[in-house]
VOGU-3710 file (C-alpha; in Angstrom, 3 decimals, decimal comma):
1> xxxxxxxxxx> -20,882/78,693/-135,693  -19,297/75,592/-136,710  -15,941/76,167/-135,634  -17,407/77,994/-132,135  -19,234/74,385/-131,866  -16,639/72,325/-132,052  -14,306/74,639/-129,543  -17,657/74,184/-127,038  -17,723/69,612/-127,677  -13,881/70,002/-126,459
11> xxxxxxxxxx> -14,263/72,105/-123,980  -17,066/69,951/-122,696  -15,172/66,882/-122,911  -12,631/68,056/-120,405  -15,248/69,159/-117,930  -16,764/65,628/-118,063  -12,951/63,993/-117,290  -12,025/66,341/-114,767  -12,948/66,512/-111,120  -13,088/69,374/-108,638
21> xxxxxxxxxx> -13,440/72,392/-110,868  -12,718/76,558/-109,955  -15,439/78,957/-112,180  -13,035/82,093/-112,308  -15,396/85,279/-113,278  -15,650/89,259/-113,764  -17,223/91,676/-111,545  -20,248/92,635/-113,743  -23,649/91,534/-114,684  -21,994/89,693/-117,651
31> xxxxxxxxxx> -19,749/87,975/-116,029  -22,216/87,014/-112,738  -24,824/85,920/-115,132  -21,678/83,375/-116,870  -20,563/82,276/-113,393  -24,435/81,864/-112,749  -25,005/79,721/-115,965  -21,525/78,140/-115,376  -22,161/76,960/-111,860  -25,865/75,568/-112,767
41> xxxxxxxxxx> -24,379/73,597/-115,531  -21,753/72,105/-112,913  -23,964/71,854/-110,201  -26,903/69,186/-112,559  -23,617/67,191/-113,512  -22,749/67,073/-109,540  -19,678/67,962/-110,019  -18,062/69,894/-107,407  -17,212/73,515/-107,990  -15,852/76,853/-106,118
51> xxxxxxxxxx> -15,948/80,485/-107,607  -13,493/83,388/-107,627  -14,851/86,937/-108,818  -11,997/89,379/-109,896  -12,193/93,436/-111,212  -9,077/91,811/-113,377  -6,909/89,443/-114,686  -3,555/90,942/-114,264  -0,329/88,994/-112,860  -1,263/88,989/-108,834
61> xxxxxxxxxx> -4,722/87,617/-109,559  -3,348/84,543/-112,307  -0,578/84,030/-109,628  -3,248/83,738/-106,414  -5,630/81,609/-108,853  -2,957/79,071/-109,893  -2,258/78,530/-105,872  -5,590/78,138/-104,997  -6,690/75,681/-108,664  -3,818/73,525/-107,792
71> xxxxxxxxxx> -4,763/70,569/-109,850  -8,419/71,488/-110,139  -9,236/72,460/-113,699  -10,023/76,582/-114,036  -13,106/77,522/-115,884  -12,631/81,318/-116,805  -15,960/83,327/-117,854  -16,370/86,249/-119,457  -12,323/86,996/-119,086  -9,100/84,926/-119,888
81> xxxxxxxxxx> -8,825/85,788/-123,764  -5,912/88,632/-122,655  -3,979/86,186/-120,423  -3,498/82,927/-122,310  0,570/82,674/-122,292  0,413/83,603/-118,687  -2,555/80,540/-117,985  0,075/78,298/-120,232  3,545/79,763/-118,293  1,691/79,215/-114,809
91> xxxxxxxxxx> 0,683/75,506/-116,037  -2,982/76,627/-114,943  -5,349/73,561/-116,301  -7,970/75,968/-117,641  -10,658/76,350/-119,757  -11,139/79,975/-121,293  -14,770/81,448/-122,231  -14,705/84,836/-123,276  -15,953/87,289/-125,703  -13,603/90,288/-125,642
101> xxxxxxxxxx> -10,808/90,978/-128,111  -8,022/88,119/-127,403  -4,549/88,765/-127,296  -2,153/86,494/-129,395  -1,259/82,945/-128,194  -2,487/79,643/-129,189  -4,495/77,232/-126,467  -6,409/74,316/-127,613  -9,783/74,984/-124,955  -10,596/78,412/-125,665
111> xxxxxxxxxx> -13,652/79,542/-126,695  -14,116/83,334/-128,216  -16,146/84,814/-130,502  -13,370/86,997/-132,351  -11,582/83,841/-133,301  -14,169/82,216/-135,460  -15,112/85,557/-137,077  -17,810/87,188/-134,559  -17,654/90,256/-132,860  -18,198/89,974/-128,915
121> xxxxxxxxxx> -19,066/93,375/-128,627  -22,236/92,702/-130,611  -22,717/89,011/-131,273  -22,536/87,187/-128,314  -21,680/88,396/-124,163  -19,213/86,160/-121,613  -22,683/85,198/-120,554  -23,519/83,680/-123,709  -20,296/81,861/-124,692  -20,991/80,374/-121,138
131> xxxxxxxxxx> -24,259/79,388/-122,529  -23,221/77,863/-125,692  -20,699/75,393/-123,373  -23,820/74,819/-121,108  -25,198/73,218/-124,027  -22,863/70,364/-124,054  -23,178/69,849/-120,914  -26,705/68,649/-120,535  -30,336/69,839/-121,167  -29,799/73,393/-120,335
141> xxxxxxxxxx> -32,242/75,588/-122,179  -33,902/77,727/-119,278  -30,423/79,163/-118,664  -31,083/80,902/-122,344  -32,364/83,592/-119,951  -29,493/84,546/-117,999  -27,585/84,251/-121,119  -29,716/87,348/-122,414  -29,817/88,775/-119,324  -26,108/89,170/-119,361
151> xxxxxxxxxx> -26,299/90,397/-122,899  -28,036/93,261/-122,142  -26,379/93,592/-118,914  -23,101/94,079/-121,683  -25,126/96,252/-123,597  -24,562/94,474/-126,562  -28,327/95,366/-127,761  -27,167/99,750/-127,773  -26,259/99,401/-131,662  -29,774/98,752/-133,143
161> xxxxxxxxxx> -31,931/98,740/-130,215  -31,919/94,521/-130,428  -29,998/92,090/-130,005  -27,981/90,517/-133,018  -25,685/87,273/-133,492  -25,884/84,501/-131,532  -27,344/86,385/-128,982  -30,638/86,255/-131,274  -30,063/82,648/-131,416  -30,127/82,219/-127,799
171> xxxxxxxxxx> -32,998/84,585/-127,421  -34,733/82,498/-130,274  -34,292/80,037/-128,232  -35,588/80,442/-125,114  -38,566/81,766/-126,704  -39,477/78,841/-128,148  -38,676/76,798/-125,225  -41,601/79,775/-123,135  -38,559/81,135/-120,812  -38,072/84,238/-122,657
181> xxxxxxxxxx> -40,427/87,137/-124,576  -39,864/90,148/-125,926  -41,520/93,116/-128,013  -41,342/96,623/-128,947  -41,780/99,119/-126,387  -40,511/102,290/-124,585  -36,751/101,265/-123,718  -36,501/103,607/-120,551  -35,191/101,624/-117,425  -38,040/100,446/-114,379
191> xxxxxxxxxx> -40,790/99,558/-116,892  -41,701/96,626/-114,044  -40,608/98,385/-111,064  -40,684/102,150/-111,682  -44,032/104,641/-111,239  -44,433/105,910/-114,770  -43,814/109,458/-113,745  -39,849/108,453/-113,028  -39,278/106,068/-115,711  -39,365/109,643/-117,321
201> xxxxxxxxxx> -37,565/111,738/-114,924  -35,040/109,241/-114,421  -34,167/108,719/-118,048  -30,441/109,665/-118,682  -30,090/107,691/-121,876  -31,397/109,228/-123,820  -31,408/112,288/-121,480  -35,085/114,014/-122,363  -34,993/117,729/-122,436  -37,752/119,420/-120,122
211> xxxxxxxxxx> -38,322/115,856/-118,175  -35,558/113,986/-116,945  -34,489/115,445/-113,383  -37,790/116,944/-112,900  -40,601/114,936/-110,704  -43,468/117,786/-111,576  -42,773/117,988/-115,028  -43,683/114,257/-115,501  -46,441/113,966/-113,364  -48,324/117,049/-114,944
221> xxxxxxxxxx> -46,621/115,799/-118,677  -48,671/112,523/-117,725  -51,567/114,159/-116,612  -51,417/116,033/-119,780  -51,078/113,006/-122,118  -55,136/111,744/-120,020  -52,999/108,580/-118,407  -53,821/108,854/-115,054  -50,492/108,579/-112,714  -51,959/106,818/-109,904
231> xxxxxxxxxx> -55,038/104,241/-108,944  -54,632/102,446/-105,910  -50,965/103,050/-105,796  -48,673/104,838/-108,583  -48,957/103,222/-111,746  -45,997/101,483/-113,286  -45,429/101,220/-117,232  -46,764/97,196/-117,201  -50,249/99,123/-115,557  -50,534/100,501/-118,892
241> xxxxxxxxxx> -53,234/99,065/-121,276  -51,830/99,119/-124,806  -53,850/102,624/-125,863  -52,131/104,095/-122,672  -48,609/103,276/-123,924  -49,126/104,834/-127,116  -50,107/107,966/-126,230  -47,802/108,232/-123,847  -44,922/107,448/-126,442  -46,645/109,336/-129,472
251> xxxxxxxxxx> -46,576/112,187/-126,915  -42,950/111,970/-125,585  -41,711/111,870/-129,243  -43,596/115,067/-130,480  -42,132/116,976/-126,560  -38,733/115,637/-127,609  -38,620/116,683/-131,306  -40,407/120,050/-130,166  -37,164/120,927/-127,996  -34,857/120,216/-130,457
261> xxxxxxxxxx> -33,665/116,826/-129,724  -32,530/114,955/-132,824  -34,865/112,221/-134,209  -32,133/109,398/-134,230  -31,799/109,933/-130,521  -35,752/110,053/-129,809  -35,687/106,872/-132,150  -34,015/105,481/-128,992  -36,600/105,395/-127,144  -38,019/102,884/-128,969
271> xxxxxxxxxx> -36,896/98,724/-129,222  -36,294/95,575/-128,383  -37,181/94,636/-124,640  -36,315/91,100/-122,972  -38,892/89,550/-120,356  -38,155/86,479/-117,800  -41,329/84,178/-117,998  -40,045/82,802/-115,201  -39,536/85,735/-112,452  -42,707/87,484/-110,814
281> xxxxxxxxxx> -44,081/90,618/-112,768  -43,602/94,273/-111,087  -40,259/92,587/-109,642  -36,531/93,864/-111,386  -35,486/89,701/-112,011  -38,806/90,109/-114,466  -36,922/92,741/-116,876  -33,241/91,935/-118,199  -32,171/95,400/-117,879  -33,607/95,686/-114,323
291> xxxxxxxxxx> -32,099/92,296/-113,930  -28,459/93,505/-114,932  -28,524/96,736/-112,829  -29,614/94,410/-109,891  -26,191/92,187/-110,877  -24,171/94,859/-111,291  -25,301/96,920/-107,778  -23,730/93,600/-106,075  -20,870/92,941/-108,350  -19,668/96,818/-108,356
301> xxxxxxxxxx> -20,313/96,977/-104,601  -17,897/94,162/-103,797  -20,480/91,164/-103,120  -20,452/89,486/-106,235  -21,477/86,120/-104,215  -24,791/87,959/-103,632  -25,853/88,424/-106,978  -24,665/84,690/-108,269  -26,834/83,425/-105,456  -29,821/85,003/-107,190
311> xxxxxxxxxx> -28,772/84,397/-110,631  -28,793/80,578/-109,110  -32,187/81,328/-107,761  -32,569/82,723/-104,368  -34,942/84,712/-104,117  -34,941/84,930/-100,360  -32,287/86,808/-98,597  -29,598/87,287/-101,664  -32,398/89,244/-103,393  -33,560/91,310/-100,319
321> xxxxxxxxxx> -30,053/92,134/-100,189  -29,564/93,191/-103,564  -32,390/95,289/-103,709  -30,949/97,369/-101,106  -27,649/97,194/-102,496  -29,484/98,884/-106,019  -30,845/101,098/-103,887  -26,629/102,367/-103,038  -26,380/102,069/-106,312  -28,813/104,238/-108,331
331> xxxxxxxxxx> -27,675/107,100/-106,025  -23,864/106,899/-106,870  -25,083/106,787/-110,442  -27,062/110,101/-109,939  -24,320/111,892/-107,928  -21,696/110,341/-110,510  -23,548/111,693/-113,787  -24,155/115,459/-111,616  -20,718/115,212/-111,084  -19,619/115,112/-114,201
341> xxxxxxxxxx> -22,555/117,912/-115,523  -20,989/119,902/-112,735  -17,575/120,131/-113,688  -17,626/118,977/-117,354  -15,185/117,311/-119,697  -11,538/118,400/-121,198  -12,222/118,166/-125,208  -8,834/116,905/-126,948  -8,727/116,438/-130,716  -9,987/112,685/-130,909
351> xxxxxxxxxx> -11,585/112,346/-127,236  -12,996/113,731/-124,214  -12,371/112,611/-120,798  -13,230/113,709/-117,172  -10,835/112,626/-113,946  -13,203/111,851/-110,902  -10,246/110,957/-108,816  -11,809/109,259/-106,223  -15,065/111,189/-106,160  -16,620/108,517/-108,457
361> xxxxxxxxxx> -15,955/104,843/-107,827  -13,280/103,099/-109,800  -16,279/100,444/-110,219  -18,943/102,253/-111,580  -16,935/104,743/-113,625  -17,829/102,993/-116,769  -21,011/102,996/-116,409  -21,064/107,148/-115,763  -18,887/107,445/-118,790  -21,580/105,622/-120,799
371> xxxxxxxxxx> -24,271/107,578/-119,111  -22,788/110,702/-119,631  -23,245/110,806/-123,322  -26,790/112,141/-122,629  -25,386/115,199/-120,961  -25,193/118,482/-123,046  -21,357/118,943/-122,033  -20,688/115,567/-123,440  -20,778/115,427/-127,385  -20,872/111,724/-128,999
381> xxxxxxxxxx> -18,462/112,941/-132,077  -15,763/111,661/-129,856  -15,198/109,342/-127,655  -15,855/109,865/-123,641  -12,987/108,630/-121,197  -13,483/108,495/-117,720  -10,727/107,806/-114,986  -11,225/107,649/-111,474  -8,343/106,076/-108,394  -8,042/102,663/-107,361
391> xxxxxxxxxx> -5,990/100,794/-105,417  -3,881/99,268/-108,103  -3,364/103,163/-109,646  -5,943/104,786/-112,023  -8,806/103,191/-113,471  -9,752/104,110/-117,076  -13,020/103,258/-118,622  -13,377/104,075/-122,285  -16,947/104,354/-124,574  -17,606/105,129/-127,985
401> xxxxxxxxxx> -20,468/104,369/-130,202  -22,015/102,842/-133,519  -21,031/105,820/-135,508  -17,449/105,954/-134,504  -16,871/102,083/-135,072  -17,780/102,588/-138,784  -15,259/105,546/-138,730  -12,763/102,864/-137,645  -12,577/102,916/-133,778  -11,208/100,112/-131,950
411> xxxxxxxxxx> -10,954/101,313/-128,592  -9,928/97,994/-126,948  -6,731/98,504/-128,911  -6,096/102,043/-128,882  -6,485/101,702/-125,031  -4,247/98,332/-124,593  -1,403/100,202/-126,749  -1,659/103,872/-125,127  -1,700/101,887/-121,500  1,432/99,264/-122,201
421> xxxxxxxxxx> 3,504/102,314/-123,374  2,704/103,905/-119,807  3,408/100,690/-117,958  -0,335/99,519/-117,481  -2,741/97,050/-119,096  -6,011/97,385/-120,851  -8,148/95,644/-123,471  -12,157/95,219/-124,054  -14,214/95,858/-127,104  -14,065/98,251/-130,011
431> xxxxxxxxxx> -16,512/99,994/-128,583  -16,374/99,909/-124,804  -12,675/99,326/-122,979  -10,472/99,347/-119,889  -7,641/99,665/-118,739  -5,344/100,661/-115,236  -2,361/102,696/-115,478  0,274/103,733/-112,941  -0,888/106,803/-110,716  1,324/110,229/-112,300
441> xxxxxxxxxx> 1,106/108,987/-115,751  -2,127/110,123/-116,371  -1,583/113,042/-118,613  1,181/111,090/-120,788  -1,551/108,263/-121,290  -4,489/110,905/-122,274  -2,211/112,263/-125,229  -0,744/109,172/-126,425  -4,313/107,510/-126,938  -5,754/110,643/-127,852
451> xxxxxxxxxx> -3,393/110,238/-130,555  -4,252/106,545/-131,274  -7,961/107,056/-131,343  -7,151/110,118/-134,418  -5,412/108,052/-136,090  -8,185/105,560/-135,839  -11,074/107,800/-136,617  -9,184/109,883/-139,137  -8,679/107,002/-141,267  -4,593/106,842/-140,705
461> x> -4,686/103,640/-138,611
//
């Protein structure tokens, strides 16, 4: 933490001497929620700012961002850390915060996780390397809770069902300062929003056998368990006195285990959860996975300015207008995931993989291939590789999982290498990456990083 301290002071120190500044970001909840916590910083030190969202940082998108910076320095969030020689070669005055793996190439204001010895997969999001630069900046503590909001919104709590790392520090953190809570509880997605009856049938991950997809089944499972579904209005899970929520979960883990679902996966249903002190119960700002979904249903959709406008605080019109847009979203999620139960996956040696073409947006493709691991056709022995059409060719989106990492899975550069050799780019995290390839090359760029992930997993790499 030392050396990530001292990369944060200098980084700090050129925000104070420069003027007009450009917050450069990425299109998801993570990198909203570091543009958020970026632009808040900025905006108590008055200094004057502008923001540019991109889905990447590839050649066009350095080139457009150098003509519009001019002078002005560049602060890059939650992306940079695979461009540095082209930031130097385009004489871009930049700052770089970032937490995925960084390609070589020295630059004396760049902060990333990987180069002090932390993994940004796990240990810290773009959201909170943002954070930790906040810091210098001025009293900054409440924006702990976008900084775990993002976090989560990066899934960086999927390994142990917490977060880990800095991220714990941060979450420490605003605890202690009363922005933040959190607890043990059921981990299924709308605990503020959702009646109780779909928190169950809308849980995909992990998918539960005899439930999920099925309104009845939940409603008489509830009635069942003696928790009544409904008083005044359906009952969410935050309706539920403490005795409620543990029959409720005693009971879901015995229907789960009775149908054959393995216990590591019904232990999933169990951990961490992250609450906004600050944001009005029964609302999704309340809960930072609710939060991140709301993020990413702007960010995905193309109106990234809407969600940053409620990660700075509006609650008025932006957040109207992200509901609706989560509304848009949670549909293309549910045709995306039947989609892919529909048809299935190919199953090569090392990896499986569907192609949505353009039935699934290139946006959101990631998150379906993350989903699907709760489907029966997927199997999590393997990676799952989705690829879908974009405007720049075809869009790959690569997951794996705890298990496979210890195996020896680096997906960020089995995906980088397999793409280059094709005449793309890609990078990420070990276990979550990205890349775009040209359009026609698909089937060459399946089998060469089928054959980098084997040698990976099979202990040749």
């Amino acid at each position: 933490m030392e050396r990530f301290d001292r990369a944060a002071e200098k980084c700090a120190g050129l925000i104070r001497e420069s003027g007009e500044c450009l917050v450069v970001s990425h299109i998801d909840a993570d990198g909203l929620t570091a543009a958020g916590i970026m632009c808040l910083a900025l905006g108590r030190m008055g200094k004057s700012h502008d923001v540019r969202f991109v889905k990447k940082l590839d050649d066009d998108a350095l080139v457009d961002i150098a003509n519009r910076a001019g002078k002005r320095l560049v602060i890059f969030t939650d992306l940079g850390s695979g461009a540095i020689d082209r930031i130097k070669s385009l004489g871009i005055n930049a700052i770089v915060t970032d937490h995925h793996q960084p390609k070589p190439g020295d630059y004396e204001y760049h902060m990333n996780p990987h180069l002090v010895g932390l993994n940004g997969a796990t240990d810290i999001s773009g959201a909170g390397v943002a954070f930790l630069l906040s810091m210098k900046l001025g009293p900054n503590e409440d924006l702990s809770a976008l900084a775990i909001v993002g976090a989560v919104g990066d899934l960086q709590d999927m390994r142990t069902n917490a977060l880990v790392g800095v991220n714990r520090k941060i979450l420490e953190l605003g605890v202690a300062k009363g922005f933040l809570s959190y607890e043990k509880d059921l981990r299924l997605f709308g605990r503020q929003t959702r009646p109780i009856f779909k928190l169950l049938q809308y849980s995909s991950d992990p998918y539960v056998p005899g439930l999920s997809g099925s309104e009845s089944a939940c409603i008489a499972f509830l009635e069942q368990s003696g928790v009544p579904v409904k008083a005044e209005s359906w009952r969410r899970w935050i309706d539920l006195g403490r005795e409620e929520k543990t029959i409720v979960i005693s009971r879901l883990f015995r229907h789960c285990l009775a149908r054959g679902m393995p216990a590591k996966k019904v232990q999933r249903l169990i951990g961490e959860t992250y609450t906004l002190l600050a944001e009005q119960p029964g609302t999704e700002l309340r809960d930072a996975s609710e939060f991140s979904t709301l993020l990413n249903a702007t960010a995905r959709y193309e109106y990234s300015d809407i969600g940053l406008a409620v990660c700075m605080g509006d609650r008025g019109e932006a957040y109207h207008t992200a509901r609706d847009l989560l509304d848009v979203h949670r549909r293309n999620l549910v045709n995306g995931l039947n989609y892919v139960s529909d048809r299935g996956v190919v199953r090569l040696a090392n990896m499986q993989y569907f192609d949505a073409g353009s039935e699934i947006r290139e946006t959101i493709v990631g998150i379906i291939a993350g989903m699907s691991t709760s489907l029966d056709c997927v199997t999590r022995e393997v990676p799952i590789i989705g690829l879908a059409a974009s405007e720049q060719g075809i869009k790959v989106s690569a997951r794996g999982n705890h298990d496979l990492i210890v195996r020896g899975l680096n997906l960020a550069r089995a995906i980088s290498e397999a793409a280059a050799a094709v005449g793309g780019t890609g990078g990420g995290h070990d276990i979550a990456a990205g890349a775009t390839i040209p359009a026609g090359r698909e089937q060459e760029f399946l089998i060469l990083l089928d054959s980098k992930i084997g040698e990976q997993i099979n202990g040749k790499a």
